[in-house]
N, C-alpha and C positions, 0 to 999 in steps of 0.2 A: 395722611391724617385719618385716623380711624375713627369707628362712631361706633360707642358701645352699645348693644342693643339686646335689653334685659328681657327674656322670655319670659312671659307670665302664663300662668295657670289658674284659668280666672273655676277651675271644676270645685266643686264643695267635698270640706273633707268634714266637719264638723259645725253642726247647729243646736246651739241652746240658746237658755233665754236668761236673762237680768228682770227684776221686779218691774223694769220699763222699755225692755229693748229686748229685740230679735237679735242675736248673734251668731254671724255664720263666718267660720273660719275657710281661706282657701287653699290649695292647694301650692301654691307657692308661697306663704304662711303670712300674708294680709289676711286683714281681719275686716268685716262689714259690722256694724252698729245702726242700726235704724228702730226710731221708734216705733214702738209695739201696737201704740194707738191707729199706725198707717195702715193695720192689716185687721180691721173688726171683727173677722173669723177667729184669727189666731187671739185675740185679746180676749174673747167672749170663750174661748175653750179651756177644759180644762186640764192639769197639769200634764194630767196621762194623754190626754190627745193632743198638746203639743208635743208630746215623747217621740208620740208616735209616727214618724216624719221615715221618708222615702228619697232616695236620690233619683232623679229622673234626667229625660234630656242630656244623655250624655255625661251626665256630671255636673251639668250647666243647670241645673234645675233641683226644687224640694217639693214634695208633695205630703202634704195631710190626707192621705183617706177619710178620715173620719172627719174631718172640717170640710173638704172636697176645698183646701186650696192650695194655690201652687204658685211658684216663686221663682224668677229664674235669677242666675248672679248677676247677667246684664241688669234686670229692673233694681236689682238692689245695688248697685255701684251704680246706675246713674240719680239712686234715690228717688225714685216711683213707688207713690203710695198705690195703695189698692182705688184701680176703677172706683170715681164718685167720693172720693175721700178729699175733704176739704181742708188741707193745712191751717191750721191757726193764725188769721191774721195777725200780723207783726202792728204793735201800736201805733199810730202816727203819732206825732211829735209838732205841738200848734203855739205860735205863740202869742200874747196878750189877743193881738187883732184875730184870733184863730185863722191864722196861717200858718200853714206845714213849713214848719224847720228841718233839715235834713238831720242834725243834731245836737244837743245840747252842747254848751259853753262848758268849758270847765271855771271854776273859781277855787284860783287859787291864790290864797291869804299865805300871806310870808309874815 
């Protein structure tokens, strides 16, 4: 019995941006999507200095000069915002006695 075992190429071949997302293509042609908000350099720069980007680390890595930040694909595949960035708490969900429900009921009328 054999066990197929897919090589990946986690190196950066290509990074741009969306009106709300960092997008970095890789090299075994997965694609990375993280929000833009995770990296306050990159968010607060502007167009020409996100252009301006560098491969580093082997392949494994992006760098801004002019922002001085830098990005590796490990941190962006396991989805690590930038040091000190606090993700948006998710709402909690309480009900009448304000007690956390794990999730609404659905109602469904036939």
């Amino acid at each position: 019995m054999g066990i197929l075992v897919l090589k990946t190429d986690e190196r950066v071949e290509a990074v741009y941006f969306t009106r709300d997302s960092l997008v970095v293509d890789l090299m075994d042609g997965r694609t990375i999507s993280v929000p833009l908000n995770w990296y306050p350099k990159l968010l607060n720069a502007t167009q020409k200095q996100r252009s301006q980007w560098e491969i580093c680390g082997g392949g494994h890595g992006i760098h801004w000069p002019e922002v001085d930040e830098d990005l590796s694909t490990e941190g962006l595949l396991r989805g690590a915002p930038a040091p000190g960035h606090l993700r948006r708490p998710t709402k909690k969900l309480r009900n009448k006695k304000n007690r956390q429900i794990s999730r609404p009921k659905k109602n469904i009328n036939r």
